[in-house]
Every structure is written in C-alpha cells, then in structure tokens.
C-alpha positions in Angstrom: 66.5 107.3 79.0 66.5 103.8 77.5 67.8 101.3 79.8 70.4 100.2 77.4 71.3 104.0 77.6 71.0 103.5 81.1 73.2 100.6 81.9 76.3 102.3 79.9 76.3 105.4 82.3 75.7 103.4 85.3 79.5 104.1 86.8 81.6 101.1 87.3 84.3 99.3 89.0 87.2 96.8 87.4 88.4 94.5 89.8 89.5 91.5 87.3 91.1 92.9 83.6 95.0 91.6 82.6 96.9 94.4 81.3 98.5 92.4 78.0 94.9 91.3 77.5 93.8 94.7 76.8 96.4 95.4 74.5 94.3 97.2 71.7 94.4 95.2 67.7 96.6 98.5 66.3 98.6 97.9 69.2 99.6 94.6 68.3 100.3 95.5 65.1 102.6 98.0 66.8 104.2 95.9 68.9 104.8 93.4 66.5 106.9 95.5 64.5 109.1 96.7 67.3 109.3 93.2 68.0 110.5 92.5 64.5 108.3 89.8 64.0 105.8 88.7 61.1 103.0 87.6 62.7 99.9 89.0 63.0 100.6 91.6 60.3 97.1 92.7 59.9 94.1 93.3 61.7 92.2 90.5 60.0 94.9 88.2 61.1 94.7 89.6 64.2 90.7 89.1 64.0 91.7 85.1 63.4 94.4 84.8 66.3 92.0 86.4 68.8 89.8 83.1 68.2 90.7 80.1 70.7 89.4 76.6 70.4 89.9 76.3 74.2 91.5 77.7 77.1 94.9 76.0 76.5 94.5 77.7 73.4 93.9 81.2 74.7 96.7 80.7 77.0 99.4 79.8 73.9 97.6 83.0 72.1 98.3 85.1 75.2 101.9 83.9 75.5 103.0 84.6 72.0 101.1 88.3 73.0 104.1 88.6 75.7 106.7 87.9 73.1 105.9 91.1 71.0 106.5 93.3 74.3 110.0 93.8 74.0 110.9 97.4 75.8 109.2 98.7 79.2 108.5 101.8 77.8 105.7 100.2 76.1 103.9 99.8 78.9 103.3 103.5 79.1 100.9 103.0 76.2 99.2 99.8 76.6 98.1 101.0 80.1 96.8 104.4 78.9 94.9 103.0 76.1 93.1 100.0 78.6 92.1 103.3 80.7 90.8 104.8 77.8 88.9 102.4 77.2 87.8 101.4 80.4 86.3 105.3 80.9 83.9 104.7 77.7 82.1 102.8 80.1 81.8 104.7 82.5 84.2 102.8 84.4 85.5 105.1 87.7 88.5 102.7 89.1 90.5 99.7 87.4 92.2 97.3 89.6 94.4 95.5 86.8 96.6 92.7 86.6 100.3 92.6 85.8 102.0 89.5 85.5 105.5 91.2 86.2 107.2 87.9 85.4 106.3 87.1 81.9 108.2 90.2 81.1 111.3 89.4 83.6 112.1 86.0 82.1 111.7 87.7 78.9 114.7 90.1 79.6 112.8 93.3 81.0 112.8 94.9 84.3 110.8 95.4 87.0 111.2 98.3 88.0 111.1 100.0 84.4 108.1 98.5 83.8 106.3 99.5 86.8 107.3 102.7 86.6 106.2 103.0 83.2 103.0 101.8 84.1 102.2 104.1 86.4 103.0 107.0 83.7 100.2 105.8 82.3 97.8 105.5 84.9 98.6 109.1 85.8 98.0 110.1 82.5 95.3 108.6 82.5 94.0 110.1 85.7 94.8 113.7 84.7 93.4 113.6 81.4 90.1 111.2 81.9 89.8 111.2 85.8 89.8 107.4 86.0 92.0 106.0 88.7 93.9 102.5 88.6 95.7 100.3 90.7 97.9 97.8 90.3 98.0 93.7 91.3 100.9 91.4 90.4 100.2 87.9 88.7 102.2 85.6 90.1 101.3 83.2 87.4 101.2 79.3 89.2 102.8 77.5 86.9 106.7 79.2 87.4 106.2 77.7 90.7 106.2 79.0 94.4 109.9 80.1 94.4 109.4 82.0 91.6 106.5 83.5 93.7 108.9 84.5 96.1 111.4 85.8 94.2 108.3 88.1 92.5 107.6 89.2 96.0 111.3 90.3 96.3 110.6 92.3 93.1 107.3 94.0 94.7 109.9 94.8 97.9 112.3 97.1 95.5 109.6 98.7 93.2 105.9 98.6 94.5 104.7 102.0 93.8 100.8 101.6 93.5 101.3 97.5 93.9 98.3 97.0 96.2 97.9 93.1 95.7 99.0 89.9 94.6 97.4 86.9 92.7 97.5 83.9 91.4 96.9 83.0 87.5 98.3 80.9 85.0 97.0 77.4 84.5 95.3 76.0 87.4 94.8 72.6 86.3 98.8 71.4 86.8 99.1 74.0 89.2 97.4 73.9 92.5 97.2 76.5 95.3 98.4 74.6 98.5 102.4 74.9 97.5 101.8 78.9 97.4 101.1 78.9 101.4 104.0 80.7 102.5 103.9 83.0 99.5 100.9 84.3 100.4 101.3 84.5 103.7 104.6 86.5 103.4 102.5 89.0 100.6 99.9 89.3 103.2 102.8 91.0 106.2 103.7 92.4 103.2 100.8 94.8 103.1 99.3 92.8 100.1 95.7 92.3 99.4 94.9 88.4 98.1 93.3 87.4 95.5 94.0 84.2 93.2 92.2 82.9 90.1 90.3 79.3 91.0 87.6 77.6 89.5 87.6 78.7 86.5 88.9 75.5 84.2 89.1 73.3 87.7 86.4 71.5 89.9 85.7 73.1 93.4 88.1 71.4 94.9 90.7 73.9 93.6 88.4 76.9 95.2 88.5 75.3 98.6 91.7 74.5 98.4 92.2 78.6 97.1 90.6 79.8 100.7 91.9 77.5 103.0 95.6 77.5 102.2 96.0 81.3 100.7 93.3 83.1 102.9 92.1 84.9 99.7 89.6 87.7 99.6 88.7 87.5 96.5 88.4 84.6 93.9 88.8 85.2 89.9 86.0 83.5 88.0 85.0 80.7 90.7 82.5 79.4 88.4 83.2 75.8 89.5 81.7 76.6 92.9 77.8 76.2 91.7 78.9 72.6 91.8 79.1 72.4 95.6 76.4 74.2 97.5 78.5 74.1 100.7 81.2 76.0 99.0 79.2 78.8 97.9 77.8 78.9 101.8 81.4 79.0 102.9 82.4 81.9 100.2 79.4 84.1 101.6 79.6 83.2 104.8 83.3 84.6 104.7 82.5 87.3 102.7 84.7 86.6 99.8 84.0 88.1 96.3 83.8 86.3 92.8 85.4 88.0 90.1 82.8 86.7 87.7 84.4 87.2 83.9 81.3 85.9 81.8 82.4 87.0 78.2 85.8 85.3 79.1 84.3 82.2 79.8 82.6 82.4 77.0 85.2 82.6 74.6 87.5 80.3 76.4 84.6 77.6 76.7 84.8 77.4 80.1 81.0 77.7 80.0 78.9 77.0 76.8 77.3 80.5 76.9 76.7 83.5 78.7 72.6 82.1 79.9 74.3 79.6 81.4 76.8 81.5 83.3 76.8 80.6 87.1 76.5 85.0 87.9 72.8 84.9 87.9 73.0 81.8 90.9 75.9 84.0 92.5 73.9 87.1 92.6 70.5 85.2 93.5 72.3 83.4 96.7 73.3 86.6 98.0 77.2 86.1 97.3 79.3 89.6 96.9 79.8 89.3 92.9 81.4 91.9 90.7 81.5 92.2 86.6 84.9 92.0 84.6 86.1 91.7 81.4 89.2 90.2 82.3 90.7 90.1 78.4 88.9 93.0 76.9 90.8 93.0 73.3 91.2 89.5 73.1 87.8 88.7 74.1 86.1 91.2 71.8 84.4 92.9 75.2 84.5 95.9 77.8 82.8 96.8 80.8 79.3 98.4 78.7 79.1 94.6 77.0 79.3 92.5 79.9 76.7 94.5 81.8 74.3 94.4 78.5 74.5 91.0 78.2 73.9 90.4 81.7 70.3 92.5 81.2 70.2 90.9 78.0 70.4 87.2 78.6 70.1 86.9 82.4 67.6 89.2 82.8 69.4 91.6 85.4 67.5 95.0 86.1 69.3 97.8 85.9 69.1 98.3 89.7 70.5 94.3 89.9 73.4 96.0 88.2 73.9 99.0 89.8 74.2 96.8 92.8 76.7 94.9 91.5 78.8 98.1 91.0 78.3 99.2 94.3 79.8 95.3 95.5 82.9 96.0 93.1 83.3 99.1 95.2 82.6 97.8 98.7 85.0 94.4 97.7 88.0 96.8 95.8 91.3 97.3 97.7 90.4 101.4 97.6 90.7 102.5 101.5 87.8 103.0 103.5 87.4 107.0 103.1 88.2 106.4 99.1 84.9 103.9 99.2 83.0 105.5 101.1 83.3 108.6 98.3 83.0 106.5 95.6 79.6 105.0 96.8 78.4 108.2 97.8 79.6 109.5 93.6 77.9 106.2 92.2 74.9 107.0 94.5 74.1 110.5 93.0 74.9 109.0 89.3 72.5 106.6 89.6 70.1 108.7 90.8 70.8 111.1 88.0 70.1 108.1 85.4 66.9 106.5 86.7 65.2 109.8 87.3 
C-alpha cells in the first residue's frame, strides 16, 4: 500500500470541526433559497465567498453563513452530510461544535435544533457507523451573561451535549470574565475546552488555563512564542486542537511548513488534527493528515500517533476509549502490514 493510500485508511478522530463550517457548497445554495436570499446563487460565487483576506474576514463570511439557516429542521441535514463526509476519511468519532446561540438570537430554538441534530447524528451512526458528539460554542464576544444564559439552555435540552467552549473573536474578547461560566459548566457535568491563541499572543492561552481550567485548547498556535507555556500545557496534560489548513486560509500562519504542529508533536505535547471549517476551508480530515506527511514530514506512524492522542484526549468514556484504541490498533496493523 502506498503511504498516501495509507494515511487515508489510517482511522481518525475529530475533536475541533464547527457544524455551519461544514455546511457543504450545494447546501448553501439550498439554504440560501429557503432563506430567500440572492446571495451566493452559484457555486462559483460560492467558490469566491469561501476566499477570506483575513480572519475578520472569515468571521463576517461565517456570519452571513448563519443568516441562511432559517428553520431547525435544517440541521438534520447539515449534520448528516459533515458525517458523511467525515467517514471518507476514515474518520471513527466527531466531537463537533454548535454555537447554539447564533441561531437563538436569530429566532430559532434550542431545543429544536438540538434535537434535530441528533437525528442526524443517529442517522448517521446507523447508516455509516460513525459516532458524534456534541459541544456548545459559547461564542466570547455575546459576553459571559449570555454564556450563562447558554448554560440554562444546555440545562433544558442537552441530549448528547458533552462540553462547552469558547469561540468567537478572541482578540476583544478575553477569557478571565468567563470564570464563573466555566466553573458552573464544569458542576454541570461539562467537559472544557475554549479556542485561544489562535489570532492572540500567549498571553490569551495562559490566561485560557488559569481562569477556565480548560482541558483542551483550540488552535494554541501562539504558544511556540513562550517556551514556558508549552512546558505548562504538557506538564498539565492539556491538548492542542491544532487546525493547520484553517490557519492557513485565515492567515493566522503564512503556510502550512510553518505551522507550529511539527514543534507541538516534537516537544512531546498531546496534539490532535482538525479541520475545523472543512467546506469553507476547502479541507477534511484525509487533507490535513497528507499535508502534514507532505510538508512536515510526518511518518505515517507520527500520524497514527496523533490519532491515537485524539482518542486518549476525546470526551468518549474510559471503556468507549479503551475500544477505540484497541479498533485503531488492529487497523493500523491491517495497513502497515
């Protein structure tokens, strides 16, 4: 087997991938007409909207995405079709990020969407055996009572709701108000995770583990910048969410060789592989490994370990890992023999 051949049937884990940003090109188009809007009405212009001069660009791109989702029921779909996708990669478990909110301020429900959502997922587990949880964005910049009033949300509809986070833009939005939020998702039951240095210095990742406890940190590439950070983050066990197409695209970092995964990796730190914005980005799981092998010079064994570090790091329970390692074990035995 050719290891290109080999990396796409090495079995995977998602840990980091937004649920809008995996809405598929024909789905836009979809939703755009329920929406009754104008705009993108083909995939070309679809092509051209997908293309950001920075990530304040991206962000107004993803926005006007959450404007075209105008009924819960659409959920059902977009969810199924990010699973889809996600199992042509090999890709065994998705933990994937709702930001519940975006849609609540925008007239829908909670409730309905959740539980459309999770008509997808088992869909999506009875036809394609992939399994999927869900965490809830509480997006920074509505601001920590807003947080609260999403954790009152997750109290009257959390089927399959195993964590919370914290996206939106960190630069005007910075962790330490969102003490108390996390602290009451945590006696909540809630696993904690928060996007942090991905457009800000490493400041905003120390300030990410000392005020919301997290256990895992989306994108973190700031913290190459401050050796005694990444000692902190390994020493505590904590996992990156490294997302290196994303950053990429968003300019965060000026291309994938220079992506801080191969330093992350090197060090010893517990990194996982995620595509984050699949259809916006023009990725999925298969890409980001390749490119990894491609441009970084990871071995396939460098990335099978990396699978087997989204596994031990996921919010699956103990006995649900321990299967899953023991599945990915025999796979990968299966491809490098």
């Amino acid at each position: 087997m050719e290891t290109e051949d080999q990396i796409k049937a090495l079995p995977k884990l998602e840990q980091h991938i937004h649920i809008v940003g995996s809405v598929r090109p024909e789905t836009l188009l979809w939703l755009v007409e329920e929406a009754g809007v104008e705009f993108p009405s083909s995939l070309e212009e679809v092509e051209q909207f997908f293309r950001y001069k920075d990530f304040d660009h991206f962000i107004s791109v993803y926005s006007k995405v959450n404007d075209c989702i105008t009924d819960e029921r659409q959920f059902e779909r977009i969810v199924f079709e990010m699973l889809e996708m996600e199992a042509k990669s090999n890709v065994k478990h998705v933990e994937a990020i709702f930001s519940t909110y975006d849609h609540v301020r925008r007239g829908l429900n909670h409730g309905s969407m959740i539980k459309a959502l999770n008509r997808g997922i088992r869909k999506a587990r009875e036809e394609l055996g992939i399994g999927c949880t869900i965490r809830v964005d509480l997006v920074r910049n509505y601001g920590p009572e807003i947080g609260m009033k999403v954790l009152n949300l997750i109290e009257e509809e959390h089927e399959n709701i195993v964590a919370i986070d914290l996206g939106g833009s960190e630069g005007g939005f910075p962790p330490a108000p969102y003490k108390d939020v996390f602290k009451r998702a945590k006696e909540m039951g809630l696993r904690l995770v928060a996007h942090a240095g991905e457009v800000s210095g490493p400041r905003s990742i120390w300030d990410t583990i000392n005020y919301l406890n997290v256990e895992r940190i989306g994108h973190g590439v700031s913290a190459t910048m401050d050796s005694q950070l990444l000692t902190v983050i390994k020493k505590q066990g904590i996992t990156i969410e490294a997302c290196p197409i994303s950053n990429v695209k968003t300019g965060i970092v000026p291309s994938i060789i220079q992506h801080p995964i191969r330093r992350f990796y090197d060090e010893g730190l517990s990194v996982s592989v995620n595509s984050d914005d699949p259809s916006m980005f023009g990725t999925d799981m298969n890409h980001e490994y390749l490119q990894l092998q491609r441009e970084l010079g990871f071995t396939v064994e460098d990335l099978f370990n990396i699978s087997l570090n989204a596994v031990a790091s996921s919010f699956l329970s103990e006995t649900q890992k321990r299967r899953m390692i023991e599945q990915f074990q025999k796979e990968y035995l299966k491809i490098i023999y």
